[in-house]
C-alpha positions as CSV (number, residue, x, y, z in Angstrom):
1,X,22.8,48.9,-13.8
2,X,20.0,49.6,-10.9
3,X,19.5,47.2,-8.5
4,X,16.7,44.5,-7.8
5,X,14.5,45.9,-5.3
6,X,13.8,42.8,-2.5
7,X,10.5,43.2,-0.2
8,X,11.0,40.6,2.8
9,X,8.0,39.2,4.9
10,X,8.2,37.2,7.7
11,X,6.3,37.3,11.6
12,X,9.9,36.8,13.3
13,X,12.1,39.7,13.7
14,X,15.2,37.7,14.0
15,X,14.8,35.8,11.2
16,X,14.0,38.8,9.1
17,X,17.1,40.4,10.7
18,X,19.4,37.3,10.3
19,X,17.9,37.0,6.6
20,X,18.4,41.1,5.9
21,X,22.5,40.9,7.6
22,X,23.6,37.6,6.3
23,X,23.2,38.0,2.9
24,X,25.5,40.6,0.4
25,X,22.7,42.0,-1.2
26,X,24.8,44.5,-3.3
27,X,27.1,42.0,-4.7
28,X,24.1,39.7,-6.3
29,X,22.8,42.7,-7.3
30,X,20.2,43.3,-5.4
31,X,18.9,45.7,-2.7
32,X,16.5,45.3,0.7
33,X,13.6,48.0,0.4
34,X,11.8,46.8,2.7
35,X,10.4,44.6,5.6
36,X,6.6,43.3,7.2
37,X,5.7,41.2,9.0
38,X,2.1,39.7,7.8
39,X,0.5,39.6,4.4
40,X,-1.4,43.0,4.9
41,X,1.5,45.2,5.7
42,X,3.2,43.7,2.8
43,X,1.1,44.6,0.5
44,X,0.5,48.3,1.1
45,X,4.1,48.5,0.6
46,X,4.3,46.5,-2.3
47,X,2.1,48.9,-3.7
48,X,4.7,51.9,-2.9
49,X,8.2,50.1,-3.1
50,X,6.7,48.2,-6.8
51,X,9.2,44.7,-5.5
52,X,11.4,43.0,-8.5
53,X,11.7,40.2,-5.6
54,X,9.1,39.5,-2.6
55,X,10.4,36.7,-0.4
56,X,7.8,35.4,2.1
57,X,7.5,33.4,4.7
58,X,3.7,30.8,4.8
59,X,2.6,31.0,8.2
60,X,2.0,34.1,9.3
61,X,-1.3,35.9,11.3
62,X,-4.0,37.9,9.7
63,X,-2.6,36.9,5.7
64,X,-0.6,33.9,5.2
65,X,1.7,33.8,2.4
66,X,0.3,32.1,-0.4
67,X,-2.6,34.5,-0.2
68,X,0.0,36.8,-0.5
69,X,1.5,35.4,-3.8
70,X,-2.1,35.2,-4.9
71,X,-2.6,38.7,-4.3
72,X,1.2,39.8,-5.9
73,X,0.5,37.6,-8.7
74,X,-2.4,39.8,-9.9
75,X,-1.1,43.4,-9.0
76,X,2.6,42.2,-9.6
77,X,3.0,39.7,-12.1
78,X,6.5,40.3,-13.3
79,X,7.9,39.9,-9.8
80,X,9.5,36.8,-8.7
81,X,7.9,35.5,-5.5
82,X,10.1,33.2,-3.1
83,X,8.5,31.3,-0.4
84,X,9.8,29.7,2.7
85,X,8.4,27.9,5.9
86,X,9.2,24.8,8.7
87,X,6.6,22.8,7.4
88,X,7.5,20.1,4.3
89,X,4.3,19.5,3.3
90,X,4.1,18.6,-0.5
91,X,0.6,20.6,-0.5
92,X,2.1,24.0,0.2
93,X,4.6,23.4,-2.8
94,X,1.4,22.8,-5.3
95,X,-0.2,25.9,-4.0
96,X,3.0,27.5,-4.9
97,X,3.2,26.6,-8.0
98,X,-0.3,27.6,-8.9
99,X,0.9,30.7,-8.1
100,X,3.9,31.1,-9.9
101,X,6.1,31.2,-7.2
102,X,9.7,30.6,-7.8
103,X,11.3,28.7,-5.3
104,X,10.6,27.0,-2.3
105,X,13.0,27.1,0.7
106,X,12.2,24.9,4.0
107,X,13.3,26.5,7.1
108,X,15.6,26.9,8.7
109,X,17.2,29.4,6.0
110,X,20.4,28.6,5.1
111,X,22.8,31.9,3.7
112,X,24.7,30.0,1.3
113,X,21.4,28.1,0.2
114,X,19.9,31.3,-0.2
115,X,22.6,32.9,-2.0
116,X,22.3,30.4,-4.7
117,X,18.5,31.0,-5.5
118,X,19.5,34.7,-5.4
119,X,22.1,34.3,-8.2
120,X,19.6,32.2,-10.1
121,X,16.9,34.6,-10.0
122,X,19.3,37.5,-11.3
123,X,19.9,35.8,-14.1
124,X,16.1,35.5,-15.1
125,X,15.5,39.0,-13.8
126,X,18.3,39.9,-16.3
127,X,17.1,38.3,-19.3
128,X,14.0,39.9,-19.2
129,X,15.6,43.1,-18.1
130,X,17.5,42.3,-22.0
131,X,14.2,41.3,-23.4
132,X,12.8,44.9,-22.1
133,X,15.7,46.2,-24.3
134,X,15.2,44.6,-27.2
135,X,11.7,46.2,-27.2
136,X,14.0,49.5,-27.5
137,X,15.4,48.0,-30.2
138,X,12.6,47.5,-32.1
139,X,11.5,51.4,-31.8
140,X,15.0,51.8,-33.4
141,X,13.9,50.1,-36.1
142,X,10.8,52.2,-36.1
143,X,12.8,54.8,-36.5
144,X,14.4,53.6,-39.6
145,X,11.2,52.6,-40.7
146,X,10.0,56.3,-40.8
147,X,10.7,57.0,-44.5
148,X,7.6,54.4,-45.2
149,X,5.2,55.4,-42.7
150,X,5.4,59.0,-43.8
151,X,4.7,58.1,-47.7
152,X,1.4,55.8,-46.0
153,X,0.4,59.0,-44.0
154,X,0.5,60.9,-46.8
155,X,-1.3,58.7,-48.7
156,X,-4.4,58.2,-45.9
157,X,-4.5,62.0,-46.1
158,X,-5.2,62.0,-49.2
159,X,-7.5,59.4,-49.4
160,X,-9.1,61.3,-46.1
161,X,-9.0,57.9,-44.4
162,X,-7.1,59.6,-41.2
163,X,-9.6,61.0,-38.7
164,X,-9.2,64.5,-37.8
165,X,-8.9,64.6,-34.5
166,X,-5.8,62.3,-35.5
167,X,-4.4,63.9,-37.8
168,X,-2.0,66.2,-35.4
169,X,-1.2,63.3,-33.2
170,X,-0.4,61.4,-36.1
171,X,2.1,63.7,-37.9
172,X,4.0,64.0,-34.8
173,X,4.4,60.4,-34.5
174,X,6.2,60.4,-38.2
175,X,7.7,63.1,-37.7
176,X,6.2,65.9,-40.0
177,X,5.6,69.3,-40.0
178,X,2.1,70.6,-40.3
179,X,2.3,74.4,-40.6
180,X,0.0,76.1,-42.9
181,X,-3.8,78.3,-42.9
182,X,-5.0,76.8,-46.1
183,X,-4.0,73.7,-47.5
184,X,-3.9,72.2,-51.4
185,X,-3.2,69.4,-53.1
186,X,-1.7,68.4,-56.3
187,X,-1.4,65.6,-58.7
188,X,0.9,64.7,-61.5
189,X,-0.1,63.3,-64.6
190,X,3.1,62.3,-67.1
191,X,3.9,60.8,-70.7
192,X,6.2,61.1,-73.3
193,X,5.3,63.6,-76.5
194,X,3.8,60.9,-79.4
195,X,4.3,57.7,-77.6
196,X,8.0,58.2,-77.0
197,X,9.8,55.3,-76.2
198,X,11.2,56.6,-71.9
199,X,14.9,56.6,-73.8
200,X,17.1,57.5,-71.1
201,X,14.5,57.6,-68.4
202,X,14.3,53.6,-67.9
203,X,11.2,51.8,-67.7
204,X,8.0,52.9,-66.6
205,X,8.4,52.2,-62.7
206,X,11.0,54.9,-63.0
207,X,8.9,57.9,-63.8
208,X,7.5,58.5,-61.1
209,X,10.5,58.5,-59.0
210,X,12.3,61.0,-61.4
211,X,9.1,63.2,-61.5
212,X,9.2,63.4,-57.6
213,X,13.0,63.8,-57.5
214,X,11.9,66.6,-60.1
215,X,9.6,68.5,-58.0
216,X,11.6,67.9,-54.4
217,X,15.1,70.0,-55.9
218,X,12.6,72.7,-57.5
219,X,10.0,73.3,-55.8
220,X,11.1,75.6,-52.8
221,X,8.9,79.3,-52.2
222,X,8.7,81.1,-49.2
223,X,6.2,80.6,-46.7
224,X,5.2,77.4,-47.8
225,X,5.3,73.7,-46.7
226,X,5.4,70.8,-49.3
227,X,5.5,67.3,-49.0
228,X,5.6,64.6,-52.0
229,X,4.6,61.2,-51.9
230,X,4.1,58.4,-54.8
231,X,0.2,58.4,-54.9
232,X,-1.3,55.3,-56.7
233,X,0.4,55.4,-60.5
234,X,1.2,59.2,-60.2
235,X,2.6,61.7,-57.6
236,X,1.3,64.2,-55.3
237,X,2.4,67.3,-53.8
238,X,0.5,68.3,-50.5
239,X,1.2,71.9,-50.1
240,X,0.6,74.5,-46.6
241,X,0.1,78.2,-47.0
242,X,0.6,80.8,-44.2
243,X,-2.3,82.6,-46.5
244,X,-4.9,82.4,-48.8
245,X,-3.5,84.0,-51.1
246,X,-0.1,81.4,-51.6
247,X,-2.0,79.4,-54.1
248,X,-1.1,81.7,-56.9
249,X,2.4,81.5,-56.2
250,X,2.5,77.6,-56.1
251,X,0.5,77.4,-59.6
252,X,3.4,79.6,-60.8
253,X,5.7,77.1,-59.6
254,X,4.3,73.9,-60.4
255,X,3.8,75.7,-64.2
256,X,7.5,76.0,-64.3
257,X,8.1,72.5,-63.1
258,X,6.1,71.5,-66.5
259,X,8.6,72.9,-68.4
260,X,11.7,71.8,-66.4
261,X,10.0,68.7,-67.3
262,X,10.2,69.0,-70.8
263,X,14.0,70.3,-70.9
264,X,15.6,67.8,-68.2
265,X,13.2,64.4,-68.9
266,X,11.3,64.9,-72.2
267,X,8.2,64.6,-70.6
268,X,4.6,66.0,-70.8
269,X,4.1,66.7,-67.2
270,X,0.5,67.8,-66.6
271,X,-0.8,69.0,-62.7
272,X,-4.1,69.2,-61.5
273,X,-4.7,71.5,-58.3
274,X,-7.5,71.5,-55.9
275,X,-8.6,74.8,-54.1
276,X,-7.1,75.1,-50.8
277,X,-9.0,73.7,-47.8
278,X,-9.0,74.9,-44.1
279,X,-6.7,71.9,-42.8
280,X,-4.8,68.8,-43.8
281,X,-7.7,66.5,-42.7
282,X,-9.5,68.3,-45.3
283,X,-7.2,67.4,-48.0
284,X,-9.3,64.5,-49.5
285,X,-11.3,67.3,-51.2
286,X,-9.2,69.1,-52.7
287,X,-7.3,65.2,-54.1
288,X,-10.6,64.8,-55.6
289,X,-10.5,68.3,-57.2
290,X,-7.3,67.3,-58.2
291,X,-7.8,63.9,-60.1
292,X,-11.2,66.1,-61.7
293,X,-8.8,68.9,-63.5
294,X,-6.8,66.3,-64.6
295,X,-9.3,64.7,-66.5
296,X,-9.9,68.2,-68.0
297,X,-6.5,68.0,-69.8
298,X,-8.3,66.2,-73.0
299,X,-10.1,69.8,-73.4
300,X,-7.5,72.0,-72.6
301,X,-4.6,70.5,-73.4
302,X,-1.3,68.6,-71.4
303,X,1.5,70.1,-70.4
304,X,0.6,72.5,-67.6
305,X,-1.2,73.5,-64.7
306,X,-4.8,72.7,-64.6
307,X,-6.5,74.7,-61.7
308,X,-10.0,73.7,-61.1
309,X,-11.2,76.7,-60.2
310,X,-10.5,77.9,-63.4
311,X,-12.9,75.1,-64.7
312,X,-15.5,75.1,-62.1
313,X,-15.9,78.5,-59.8
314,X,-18.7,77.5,-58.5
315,X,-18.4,76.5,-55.0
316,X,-21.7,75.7,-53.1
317,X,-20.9,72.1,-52.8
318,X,-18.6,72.6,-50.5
319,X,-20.7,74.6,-48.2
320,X,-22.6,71.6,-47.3
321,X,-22.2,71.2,-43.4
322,X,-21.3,67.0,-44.2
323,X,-19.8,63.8,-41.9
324,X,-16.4,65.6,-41.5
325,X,-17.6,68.9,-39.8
326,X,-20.2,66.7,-37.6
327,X,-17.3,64.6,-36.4
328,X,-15.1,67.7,-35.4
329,X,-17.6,69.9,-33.6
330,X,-18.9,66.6,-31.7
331,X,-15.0,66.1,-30.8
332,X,-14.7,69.1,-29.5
333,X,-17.7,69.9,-27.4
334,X,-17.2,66.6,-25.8
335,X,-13.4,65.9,-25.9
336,X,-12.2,69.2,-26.1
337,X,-12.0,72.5,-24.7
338,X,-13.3,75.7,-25.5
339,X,-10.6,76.5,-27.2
340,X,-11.3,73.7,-29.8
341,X,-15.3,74.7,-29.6
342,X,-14.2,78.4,-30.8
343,X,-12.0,76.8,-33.1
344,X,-14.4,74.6,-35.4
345,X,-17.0,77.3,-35.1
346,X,-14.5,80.0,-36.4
347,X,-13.7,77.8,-39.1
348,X,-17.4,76.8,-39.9
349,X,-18.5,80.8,-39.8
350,X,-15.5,81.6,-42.0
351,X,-16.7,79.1,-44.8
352,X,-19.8,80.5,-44.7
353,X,-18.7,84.6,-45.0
354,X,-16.0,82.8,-48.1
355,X,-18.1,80.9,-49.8
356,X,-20.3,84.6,-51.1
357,X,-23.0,82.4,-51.6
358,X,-26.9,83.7,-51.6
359,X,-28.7,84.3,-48.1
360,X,-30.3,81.2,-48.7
361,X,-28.1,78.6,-49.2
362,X,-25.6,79.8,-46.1
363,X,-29.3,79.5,-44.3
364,X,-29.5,75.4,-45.4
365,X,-25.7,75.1,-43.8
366,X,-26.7,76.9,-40.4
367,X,-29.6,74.8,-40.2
368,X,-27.9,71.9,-41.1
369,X,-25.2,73.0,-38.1
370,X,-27.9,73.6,-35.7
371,X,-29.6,69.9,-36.1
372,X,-26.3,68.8,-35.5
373,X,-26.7,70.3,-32.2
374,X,-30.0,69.0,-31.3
375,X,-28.7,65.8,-32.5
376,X,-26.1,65.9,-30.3
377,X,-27.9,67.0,-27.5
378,X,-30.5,64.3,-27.5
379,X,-28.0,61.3,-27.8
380,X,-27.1,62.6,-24.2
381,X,-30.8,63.1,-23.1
382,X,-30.6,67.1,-22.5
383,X,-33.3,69.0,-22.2
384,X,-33.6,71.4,-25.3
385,X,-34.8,74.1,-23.5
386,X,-31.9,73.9,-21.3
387,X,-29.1,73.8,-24.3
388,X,-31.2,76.4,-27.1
389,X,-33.7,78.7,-24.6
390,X,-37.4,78.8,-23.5
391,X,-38.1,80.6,-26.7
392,X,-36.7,77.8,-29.6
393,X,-39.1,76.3,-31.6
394,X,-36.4,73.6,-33.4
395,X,-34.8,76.0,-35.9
396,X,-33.2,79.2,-36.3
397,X,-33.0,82.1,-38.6
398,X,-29.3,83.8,-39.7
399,X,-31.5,87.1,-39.9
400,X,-32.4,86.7,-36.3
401,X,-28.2,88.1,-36.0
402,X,-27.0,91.4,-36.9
403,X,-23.6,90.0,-38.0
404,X,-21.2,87.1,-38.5
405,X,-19.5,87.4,-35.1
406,X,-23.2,87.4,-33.1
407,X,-24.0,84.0,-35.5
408,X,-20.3,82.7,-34.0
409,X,-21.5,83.5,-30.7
410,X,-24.7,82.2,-30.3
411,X,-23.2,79.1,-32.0
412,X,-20.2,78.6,-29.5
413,X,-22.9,79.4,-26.5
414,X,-24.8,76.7,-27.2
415,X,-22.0,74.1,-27.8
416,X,-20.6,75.0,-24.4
417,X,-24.2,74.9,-23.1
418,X,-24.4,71.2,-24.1
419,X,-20.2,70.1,-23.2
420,X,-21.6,71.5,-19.3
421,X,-24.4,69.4,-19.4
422,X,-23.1,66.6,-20.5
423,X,-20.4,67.2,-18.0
424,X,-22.6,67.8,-15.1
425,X,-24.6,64.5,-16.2
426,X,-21.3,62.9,-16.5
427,X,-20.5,64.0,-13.0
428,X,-23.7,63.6,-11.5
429,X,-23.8,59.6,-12.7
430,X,-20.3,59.4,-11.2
431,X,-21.3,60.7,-7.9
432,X,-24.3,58.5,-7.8
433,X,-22.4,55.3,-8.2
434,X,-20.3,56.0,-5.6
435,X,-23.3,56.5,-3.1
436,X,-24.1,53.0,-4.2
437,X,-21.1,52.4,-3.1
438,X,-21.3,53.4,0.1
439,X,-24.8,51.9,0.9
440,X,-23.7,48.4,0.0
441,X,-20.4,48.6,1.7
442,X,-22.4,49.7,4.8
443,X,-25.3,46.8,4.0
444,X,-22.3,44.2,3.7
445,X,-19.8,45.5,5.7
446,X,-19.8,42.5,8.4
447,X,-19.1,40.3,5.5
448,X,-15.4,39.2,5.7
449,X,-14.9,38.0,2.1
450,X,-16.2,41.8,1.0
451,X,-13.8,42.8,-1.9
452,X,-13.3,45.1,-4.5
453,X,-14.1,42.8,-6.9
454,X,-17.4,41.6,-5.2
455,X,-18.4,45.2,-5.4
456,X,-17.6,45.9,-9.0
457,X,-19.4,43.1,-10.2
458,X,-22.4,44.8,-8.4
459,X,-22.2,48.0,-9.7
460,X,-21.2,46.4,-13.2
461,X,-17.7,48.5,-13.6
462,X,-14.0,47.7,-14.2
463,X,-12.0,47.6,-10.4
464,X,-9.2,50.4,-12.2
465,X,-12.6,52.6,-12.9
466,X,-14.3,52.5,-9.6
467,X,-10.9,52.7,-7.7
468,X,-10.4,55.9,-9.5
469,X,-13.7,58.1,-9.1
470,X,-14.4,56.0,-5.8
471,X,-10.7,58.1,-4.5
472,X,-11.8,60.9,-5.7
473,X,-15.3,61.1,-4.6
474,X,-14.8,60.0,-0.7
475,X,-11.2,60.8,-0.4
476,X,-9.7,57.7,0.0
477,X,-9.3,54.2,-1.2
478,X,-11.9,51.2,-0.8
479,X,-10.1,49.5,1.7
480,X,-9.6,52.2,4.0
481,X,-13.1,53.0,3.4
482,X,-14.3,49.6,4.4
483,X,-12.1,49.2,7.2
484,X,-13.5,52.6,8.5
485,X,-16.5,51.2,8.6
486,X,-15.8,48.6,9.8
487,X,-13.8,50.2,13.3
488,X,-17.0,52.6,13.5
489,X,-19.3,49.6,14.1
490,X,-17.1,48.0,16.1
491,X,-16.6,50.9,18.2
492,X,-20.5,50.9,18.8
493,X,-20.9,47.4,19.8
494,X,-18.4,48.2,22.3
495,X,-20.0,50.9,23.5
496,X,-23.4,49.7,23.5
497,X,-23.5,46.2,24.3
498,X,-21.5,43.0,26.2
499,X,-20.3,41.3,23.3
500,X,-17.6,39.7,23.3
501,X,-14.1,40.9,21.2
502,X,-14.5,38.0,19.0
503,X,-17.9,38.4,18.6
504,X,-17.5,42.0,17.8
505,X,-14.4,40.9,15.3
506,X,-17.2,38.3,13.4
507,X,-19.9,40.9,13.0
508,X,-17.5,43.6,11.8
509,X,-16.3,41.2,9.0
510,X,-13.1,40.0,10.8
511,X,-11.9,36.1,10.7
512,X,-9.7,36.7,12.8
513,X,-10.0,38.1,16.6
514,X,-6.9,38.7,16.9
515,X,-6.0,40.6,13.5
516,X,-9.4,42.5,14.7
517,X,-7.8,43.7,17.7
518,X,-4.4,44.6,16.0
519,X,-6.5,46.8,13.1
520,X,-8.5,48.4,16.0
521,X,-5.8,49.7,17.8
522,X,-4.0,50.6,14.6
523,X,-7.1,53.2,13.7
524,X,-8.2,54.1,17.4
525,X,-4.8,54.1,19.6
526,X,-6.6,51.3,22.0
527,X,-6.7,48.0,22.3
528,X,-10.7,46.9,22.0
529,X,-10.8,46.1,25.7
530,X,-9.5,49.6,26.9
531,X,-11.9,51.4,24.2
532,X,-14.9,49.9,26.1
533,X,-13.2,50.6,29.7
534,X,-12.7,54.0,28.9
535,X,-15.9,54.3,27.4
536,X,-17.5,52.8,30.4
């Protein structure tokens, strides 16, 4: 079991190095990772080291402790926090409270004293440490869970309540396999020949698990993927093709289920099959499709495989360019990559060249595709001219192309068109902020109770935000920033006028002279007073 990592702050070397020899770290379990010696240097290395323990002393120059806790108890607050000091004042022991601290030592530090609120604090440190486990535990149970989740994921699919650009993520979470071009689905519809009592069956709860137990051993052809779930009052089978063409094959299949059916249950075991779709977050069309052939069996009879294409051949409705197909290409020109923006438009073009539909009707789709785009383009304020050309007039013709891969290109042109614009918008509102930044750190820089916060309450952002873009904009974090600043003006008032340090100190936004000094000849490699004699 790892250690507990200990950060120790104190101003007094020897009582950090009395604290750091006298105690057996190892055999309480816990290991010294570092060492400071004010309230600033310990928190830069809190930030590296990530302390299970900080112990601390109060008094100390430039941050006291219970700032420090303060400060810990936001950025840290499953460490424990120790504080110790030569002053018994009741007040400091409130403070510490407020701030979650854990125990409160008086000076001078005795080992054994110490050794005792270290064995106390492993054991907390342990039961969460078990709680953290138990939490592994539950994902166990997940696990186990799996069974269900993958019949409800099923069952959204089917009901197209899964949202595309989730449906991948999704089936790797459960667990299932995906593979397929073209995609169906299929629905069982059962009774028993003249009102048969179920006989040997059982009740009626029972059919459906027998019929799915049914398809499950039989249903098995190569190149295809098939799942079954328990859909509603019937059952489904979900069914991946590596081709087109594998649709034939799986009628053939479900037709000798049927009679399987017949033989092994004595029942009447009807199917109706959709026409395939292009994915599985399609498959709520081809359900429909499904529960519509079925419906068919009063004309044509029980019994067997009901495809509705056989019934109904015409297939303009489903050129429509509708909500799904919006939702995927606006995913991927502004999520994706253009990988996914050849994708979707492959997909759409390919629709368009299956579908053998009249010149005009494919035209109604590509216009309906096109004020998608402007659609698009104008939630994000982009010039037209910009995304379509100086010639567009707000729609286009398909016998402006000379073939289906020129209408694919011109299509994925101006979807990347718009995913850079809205990019360099993106990136051009980023870089703005930050110059906002910059001008009110350098308007307010002289203020000593300038913070992060402060700022981001300015510029109306979340601190985790602005840390991030503000990093990668200038190079380096807001506090360095700031205290650049900050040692830049103070150099100048040195150089250019009489003032004293601690004058200097105030209008550069330091409290305290003396922390002033030690920050100065931190970033310059002079104390203030030899800056302005060498300068002189």
């Amino acid at each position: 079991m790892p250690a507990y990592r200990v950060l120790l702050v104190d101003d007094e070397e020897e009582i950090r190095s009395g604290v750091g020899s006298k105690i057996d770290w190892k055999g309480l379990g816990f290991e010294l990772v570092g060492e400071a010696e004010n309230g600033e240097e310990a928190l830069e290395l809190a930030d590296s080291l990530r302390p299970d323990l900080v112990m601390t002393d109060i008094k100390m120059p430039y941050m006291d402790g219970l700032t420090l806790c303060s400060h810990l108890a936001r950025r840290f607050p499953a460490a424990k926090l120790v504080v110790f000091s030569g002053f018994d004042d009741f007040e400091y022991a409130k403070q510490a409270i407020r701030f979650k601290v854990s125990e409160y030592i008086l000076k001078p530090i005795n080992a054994a004293e110490l050794t005792s609120v270290l064995q106390k604090l492993r054991v907390q440190l342990d039961a969460e440490r078990e709680e953290r486990r138990n939490l592994e535990a539950l994902r166990r149970r997940y696990q186990e869970s799996l069974p269900v989740l993958r019949e409800q994921f099923y069952t959204r699919l089917l009901d197209g309540r899964v949202p595309p650009q989730r449906v991948r993520e999704l089936a790797a979470r459960y667990d299932v396999r995906l593979d397929g071009e073209s995609w169906t689905a299929a629905l069982a519809h059962f009774d028993l020949p003249g009102g048969e009592e179920p006989g040997p069956i059982g009740p009626g709860e029972l059919l459906p698990l027998s019929v799915q137990q049914l398809i499950d051993e039989n249903l098995d052809l190569p190149g295809c993927t098939f799942k079954t779930c328990l859909y509603n009052d019937t059952v489904a089978v979900i069914a991946g093709f590596s081709a087109t063409s594998g649709i034939l094959s799986f009628l053939d299949a479900l037709g000798r289920i049927c009679k399987l059916a017949r033989s092994y249950l004595g029942l009447r075991l009807t199917f109706g099959v959709g026409s395939p779709c292009s994915g599985p977050h399609d498959l709520k069309i081809p359900a429909a499709e499904a529960r519509s052939a079925l419906d068919y069996r009063v004309l044509v009879g029980a019994g067997r495989v009901i495809y509705i294409d056989d019934l109904e051949p015409d297939r303009s409705a489903r050129l429509a360019f509708d909500e799904a197909d919006e939702r995927d290409l606006a995913g991927a020109i502004k999520l994706g990559g253009e990988e996914e923006i050849r994708a979707v438009i492959d997909r759409l073009m390919r629709r368009v060249q299956d579908s053998r539909l009249p010149l005009a009707e494919c035209q109604c789709f590509f216009l309906e595709l096109v004020s998608c785009l402007i659609r698009l383009s104008r939630a994000d304020s982009l010039n037209l001219t910009e995304v379509f050309g100086p010639d567009f007039s707000g729609t286009a013709l398909l016998t402006d192309f000379n073939s289906p891969g020129d209408l694919g290109r011109w299509c994925t042109a101006r979807c990347l068109r718009i995913r850079e614009l809205i990019r360099r918008q993106r990136s051009d509102s980023t870089r703005r902020t930050v110059e906002k930044a910059c001008s009110y750190i350098g308007e307010n820089f002289s203020d000593g109770s300038l913070s992060v916060e402060r700022l981001c309450e300015y510029l109306h952002l979340s601190p985790a935000y602005f840390s991030t873009i503000f990093k990668r904009e200038t190079g380096m974090s807001f506090t360095n920033y700031v205290t650049n600043v900050r040692m830049e003006a103070a150099a100048r008032l040195l150089r250019d006028t009489d003032d004293k340090t601690y004058l200097i100190a105030e209008k550069t936004g330091f409290v305290d002279a003396n922390y002033f000094s030690y920050v100065f000849k931190k970033h310059f490699g002079l104390s203030p007073s030899r800056y302005r004699a060498g300068r002189g």
